[in-house]
N, C-alpha and C positions, 0 to 999 in steps of 0.2 A: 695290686697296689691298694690300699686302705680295705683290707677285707670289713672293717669294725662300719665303712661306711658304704655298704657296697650298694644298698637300697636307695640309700641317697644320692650317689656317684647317677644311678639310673634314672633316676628324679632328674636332674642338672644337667643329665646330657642332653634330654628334651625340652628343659624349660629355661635352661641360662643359655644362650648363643656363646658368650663368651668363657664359661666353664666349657661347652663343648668344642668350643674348638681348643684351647689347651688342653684338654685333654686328649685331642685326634695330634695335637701336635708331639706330645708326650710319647706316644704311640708308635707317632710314627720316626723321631728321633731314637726311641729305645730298637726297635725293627734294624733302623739303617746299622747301631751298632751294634748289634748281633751280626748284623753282613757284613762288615766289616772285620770282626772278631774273627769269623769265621773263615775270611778272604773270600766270599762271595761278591763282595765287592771291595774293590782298591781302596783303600784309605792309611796317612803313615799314625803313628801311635801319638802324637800330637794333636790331629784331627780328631782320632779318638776320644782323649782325653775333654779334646775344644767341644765336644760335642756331651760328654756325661756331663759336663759342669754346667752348658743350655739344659741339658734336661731337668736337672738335678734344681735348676731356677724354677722351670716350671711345676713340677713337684712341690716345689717349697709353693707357689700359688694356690696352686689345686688344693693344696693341704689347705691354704688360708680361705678359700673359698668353704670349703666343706666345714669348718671348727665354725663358721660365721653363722654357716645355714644350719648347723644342728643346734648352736649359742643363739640364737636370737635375744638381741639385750632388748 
């Protein structure tokens, strides 16, 4: 996810508490639906769904986090 920003991603997982935990949440939402995809774990194609669209919120964050901290106005 954001290769262009990967140095910075490592930056922010240590020094922003709140980049790092969206980002461990991002992680770990994208994890559960690979399990699920895969029927490693139960879930119906709704939950699926309900759960790329959470991720997909997060992401849109993370992004605006990172365009902030490489922008500084």
């Amino acid at each position: 996810m954001f290769p262009e920003y990967r140095d910075l991603i490592t930056q922010l997982k240590t020094s922003d508490h709140h980049f790092g935990r969206l980002f461990d949440q991002h992680n770990s939402l994208d994890q559960k639906i690979k399990n699920m995809e895969a029927r490693i774990e139960t879930g119906t194609h709704e939950a699926i769904e309900a759960l790329k669209k959470e991720k997909l919120l997060l992401k849109d964050q993370l992004y605006g986090i990172l365009r902030k901290a490489s922008n500084p106005a």
